[in-house]
PLY file of the C-alpha trace (Angstrom):
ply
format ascii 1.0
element vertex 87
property float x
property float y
property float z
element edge 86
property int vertex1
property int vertex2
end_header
-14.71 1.37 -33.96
-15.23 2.60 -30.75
-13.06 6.39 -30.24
-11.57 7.15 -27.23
-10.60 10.51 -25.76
-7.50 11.61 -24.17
-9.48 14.07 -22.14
-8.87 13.95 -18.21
-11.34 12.36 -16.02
-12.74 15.75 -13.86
-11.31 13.91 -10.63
-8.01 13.30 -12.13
-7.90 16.76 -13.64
-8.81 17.97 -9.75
-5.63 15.87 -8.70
-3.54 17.76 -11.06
-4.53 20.92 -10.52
-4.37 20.58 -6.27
-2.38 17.84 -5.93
-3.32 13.82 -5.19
-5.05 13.16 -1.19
-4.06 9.97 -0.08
-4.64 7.66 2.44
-3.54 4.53 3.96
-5.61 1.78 2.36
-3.44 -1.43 3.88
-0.84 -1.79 6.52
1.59 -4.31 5.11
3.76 -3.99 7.90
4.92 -1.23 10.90
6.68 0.20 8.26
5.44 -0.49 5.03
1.91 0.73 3.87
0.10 1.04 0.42
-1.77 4.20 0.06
-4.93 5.22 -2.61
-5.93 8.66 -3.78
-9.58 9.47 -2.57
-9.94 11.26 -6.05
-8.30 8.92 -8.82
-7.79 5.76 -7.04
-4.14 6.34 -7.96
-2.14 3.68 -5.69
1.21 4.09 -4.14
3.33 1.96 -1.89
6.83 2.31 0.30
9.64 1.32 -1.29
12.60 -0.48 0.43
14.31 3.43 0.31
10.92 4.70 2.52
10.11 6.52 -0.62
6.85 6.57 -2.03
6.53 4.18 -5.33
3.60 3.19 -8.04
2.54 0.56 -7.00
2.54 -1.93 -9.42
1.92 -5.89 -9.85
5.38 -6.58 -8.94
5.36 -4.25 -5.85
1.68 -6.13 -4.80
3.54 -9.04 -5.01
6.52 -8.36 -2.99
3.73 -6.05 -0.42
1.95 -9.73 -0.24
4.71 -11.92 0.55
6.44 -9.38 3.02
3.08 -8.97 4.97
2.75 -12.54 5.09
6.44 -13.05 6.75
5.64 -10.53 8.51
2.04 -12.04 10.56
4.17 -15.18 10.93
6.64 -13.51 12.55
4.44 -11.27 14.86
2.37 -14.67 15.49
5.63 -16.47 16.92
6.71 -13.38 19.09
3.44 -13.33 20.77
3.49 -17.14 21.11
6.68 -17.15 22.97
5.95 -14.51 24.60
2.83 -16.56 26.07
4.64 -19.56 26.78
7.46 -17.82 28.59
5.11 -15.88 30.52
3.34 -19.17 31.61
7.10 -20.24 33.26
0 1
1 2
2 3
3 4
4 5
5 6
6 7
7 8
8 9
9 10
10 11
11 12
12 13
13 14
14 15
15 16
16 17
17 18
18 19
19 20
20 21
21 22
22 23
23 24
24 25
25 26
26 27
27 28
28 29
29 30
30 31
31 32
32 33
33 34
34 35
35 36
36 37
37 38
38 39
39 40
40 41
41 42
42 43
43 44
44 45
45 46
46 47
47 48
48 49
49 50
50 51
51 52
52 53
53 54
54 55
55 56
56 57
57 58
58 59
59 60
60 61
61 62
62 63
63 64
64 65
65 66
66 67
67 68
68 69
69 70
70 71
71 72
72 73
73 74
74 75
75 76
76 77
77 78
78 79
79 80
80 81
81 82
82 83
83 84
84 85
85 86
């Protein structure tokens, strides 16, 4: 039986003590970004408030779909902006 300690890694033990340093690992969109602590890898996203969230399998989910709606949409502004450019 393998034991397994409770003990805190020394990087998450640094977060706690001084506080997590994030950083913007993916733009979803403008206004929505997923962030990761340089330390822990702890990951956080923006939640529909513009509060900071865990970001869990459910909130990668929705952060997929809404990034995907969101190139579509930024695809067809540029392409009508192109073909009413052209005119």
């Amino acid at each position: 039986m393998k034991k397994t300690s409770n003990a805190p890694t020394p990087m998450k033990l640094y977060c706690s003590l001084f506080g997590h340093n994030y950083v913007v690992s993916k733009k979803v969109t403008s206004h929505v970004k997923e962030y990761t602590c340089k330390c822990c890898k702890k990951q956080l996203t923006t939640n529909s408030n513009g509060d900071l969230t865990e970001l869990t399998p459910k909130f990668k989910e929705i952060n997929s779909i809404l990034e995907e709606m969101y190139m579509r949409r930024t695809l067809r502004s540029q392409e009508k902006a192109l073909s009413s450019s052209i005119y």
